[in-house]
Structures are given as C-alpha cells and as structure tokens.
C-alpha positions as CSV (number, residue, x, y, z in Angstrom):
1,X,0.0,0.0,0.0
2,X,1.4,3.3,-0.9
3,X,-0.3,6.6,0.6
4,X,1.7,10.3,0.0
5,X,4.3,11.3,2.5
6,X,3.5,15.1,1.9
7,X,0.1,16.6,1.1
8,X,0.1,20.5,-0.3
9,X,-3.0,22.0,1.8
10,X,-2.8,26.1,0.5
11,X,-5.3,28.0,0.0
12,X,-7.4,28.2,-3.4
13,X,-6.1,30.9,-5.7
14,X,-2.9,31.1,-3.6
15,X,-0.2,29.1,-6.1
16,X,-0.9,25.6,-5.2
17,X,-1.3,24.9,-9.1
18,X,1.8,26.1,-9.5
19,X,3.8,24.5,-6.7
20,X,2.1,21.1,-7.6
21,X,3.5,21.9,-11.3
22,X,6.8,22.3,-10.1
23,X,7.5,19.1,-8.3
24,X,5.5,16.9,-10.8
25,X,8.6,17.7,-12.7
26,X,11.2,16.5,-10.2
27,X,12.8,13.3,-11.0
28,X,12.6,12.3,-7.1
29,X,9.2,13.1,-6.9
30,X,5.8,11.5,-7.2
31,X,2.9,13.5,-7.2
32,X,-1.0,12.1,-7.4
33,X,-2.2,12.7,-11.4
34,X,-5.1,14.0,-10.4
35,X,-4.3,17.5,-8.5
36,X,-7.2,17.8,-6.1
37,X,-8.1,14.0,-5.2
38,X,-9.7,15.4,-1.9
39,X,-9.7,12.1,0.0
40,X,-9.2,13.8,3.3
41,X,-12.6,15.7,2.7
42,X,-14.7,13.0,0.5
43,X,-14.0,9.8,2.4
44,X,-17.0,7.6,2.7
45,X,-19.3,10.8,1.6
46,X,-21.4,9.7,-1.0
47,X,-22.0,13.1,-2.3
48,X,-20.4,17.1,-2.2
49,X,-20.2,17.7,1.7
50,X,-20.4,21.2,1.1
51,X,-23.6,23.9,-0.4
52,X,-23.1,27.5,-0.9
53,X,-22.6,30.3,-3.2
54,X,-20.0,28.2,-5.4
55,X,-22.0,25.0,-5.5
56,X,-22.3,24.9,-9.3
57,X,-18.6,24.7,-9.5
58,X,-18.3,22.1,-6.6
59,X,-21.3,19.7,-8.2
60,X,-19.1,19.6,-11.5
61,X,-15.8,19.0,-9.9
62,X,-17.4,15.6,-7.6
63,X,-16.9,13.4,-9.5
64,X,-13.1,13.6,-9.0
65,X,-13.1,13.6,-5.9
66,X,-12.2,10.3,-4.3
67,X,-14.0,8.9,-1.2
68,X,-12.5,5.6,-0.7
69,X,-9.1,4.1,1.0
70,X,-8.7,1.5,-2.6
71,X,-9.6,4.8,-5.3
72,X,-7.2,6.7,-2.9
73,X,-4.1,4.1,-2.9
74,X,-4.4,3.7,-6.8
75,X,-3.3,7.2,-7.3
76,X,-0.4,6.5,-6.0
77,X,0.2,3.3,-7.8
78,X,2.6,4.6,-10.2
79,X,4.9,5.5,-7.4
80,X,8.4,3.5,-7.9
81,X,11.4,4.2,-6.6
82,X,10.5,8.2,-5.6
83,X,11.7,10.1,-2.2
84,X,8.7,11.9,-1.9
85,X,5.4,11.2,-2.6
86,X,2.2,13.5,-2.7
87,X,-0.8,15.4,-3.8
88,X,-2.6,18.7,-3.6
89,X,-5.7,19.5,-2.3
90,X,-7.1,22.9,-1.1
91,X,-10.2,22.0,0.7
92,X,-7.8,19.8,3.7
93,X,-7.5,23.5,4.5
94,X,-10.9,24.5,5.3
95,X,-12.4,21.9,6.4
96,X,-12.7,20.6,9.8
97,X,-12.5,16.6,10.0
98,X,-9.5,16.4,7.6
99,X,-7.1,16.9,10.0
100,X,-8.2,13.5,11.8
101,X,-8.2,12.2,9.1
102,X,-4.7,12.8,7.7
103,X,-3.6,12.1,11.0
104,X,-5.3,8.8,10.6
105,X,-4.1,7.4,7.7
106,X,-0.8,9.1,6.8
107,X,0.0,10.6,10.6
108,X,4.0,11.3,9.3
109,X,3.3,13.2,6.6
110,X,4.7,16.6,5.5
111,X,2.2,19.6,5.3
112,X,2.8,22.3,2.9
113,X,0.7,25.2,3.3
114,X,0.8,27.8,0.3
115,X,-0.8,30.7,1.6
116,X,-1.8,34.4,0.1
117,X,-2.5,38.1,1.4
118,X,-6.4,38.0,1.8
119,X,-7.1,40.4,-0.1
120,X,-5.0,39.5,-3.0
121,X,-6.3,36.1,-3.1
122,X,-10.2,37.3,-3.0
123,X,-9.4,39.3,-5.7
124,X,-8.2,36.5,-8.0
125,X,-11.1,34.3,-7.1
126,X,-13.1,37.4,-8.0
127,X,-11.7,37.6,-11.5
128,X,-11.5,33.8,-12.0
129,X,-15.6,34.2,-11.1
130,X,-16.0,36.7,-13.8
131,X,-14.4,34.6,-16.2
C-alpha cells in the first residue's frame, strides 16, 4: 500500500497549481495525477459535503473527488522508486474533519501550506468568477 508522505493543503487561488507543477517535474518526486483527489474531505461521503454560493462549480468538480481508502491508494500506484510522494488539495484546509483524518491514515506526513495576502487572493477568485 502506498499513501503520500506530503500533502500540499494552501489555500485556493494562492499558487498551489503552480507548486504542484513544479514538483511533478522533479525526478525524485511523485505526485497524485489527479491534482485535487480530496480524499481527506470525501472519504465515505457519497456526495459534495459542502452547499453554498459556489456550488455549481463544486457539483461539477465531484466526480473527481475520491472517497475511498482502494480509489485513494491507486493514485499512487505509479509510485516507484521516488523520495517523496504526494498530492494537492485545497479543501484539507478548510475543512474541519480532515485533520483526523490525515492524521489517521498518513500521521508522518509533510504539510505544505501555500498561503496568500487575503485580499489578494479574493481578488483573484473574483476575477476567476467573472471569467
């Protein structure tokens, strides 16, 4: 069974993207193919935890979101002789119960928090909106 060793957590709009880019290009490095997997979130839910202004967005994301142990693991699958191991996910952030349950199933792993000026970010997530 192979789970990450470091999880990126950041904030939306604050370069998470970006960072998981960057290492998906390191030799030493395996990160999840699927940026966003939100396990940590989704386990055992069988639908979107979470209603609100953006729900439109979040309905047509679900359904890559991954809420068992077996979907989770085969992400990592590919995962050979790599240092690191890992995947992104913005939502471990905000919500409440995925810190339980990273601590329950990977309780060694790395976190990597990207985080933004407030303002800054609201404003990108403004114009990404508008878009």
């Amino acid at each position: 069974m192979t789970l990450p060793n470091f999880l990126i957590i950041g904030a939306a709009k604050s370069g998470t993207d970006s960072l998981y880019g960057m290492l998906g290009q390191h030799p030493q490095i395996y990160i999840s193919p699927s940026k966003e997997p939100m396990f940590f979130v989704a386990e055992g839910l069988p639908e979107v935890p979470y209603r609100g202004p953006s729900d439109r967005e979040v309905l047509l994301r679900w359904d890559s979101w991954v809420n068992t142990l077996e979907h989770y693991e085969s992400l990592f699958g590919g995962a050979t002789v790599e240092k690191a191991i890992g995947e992104a996910s913005t939502w471990y952030l905000y919500d409440e119960g995925a810190p339980h349950r990273i601590k329950h199933h990977v309780p060694d792993a790395k976190l990597i928090a990207v985080l933004r000026n407030p303002v800054e970010r609201a404003y990108s997530a403004f114009t990404m909106m508008l878009r």
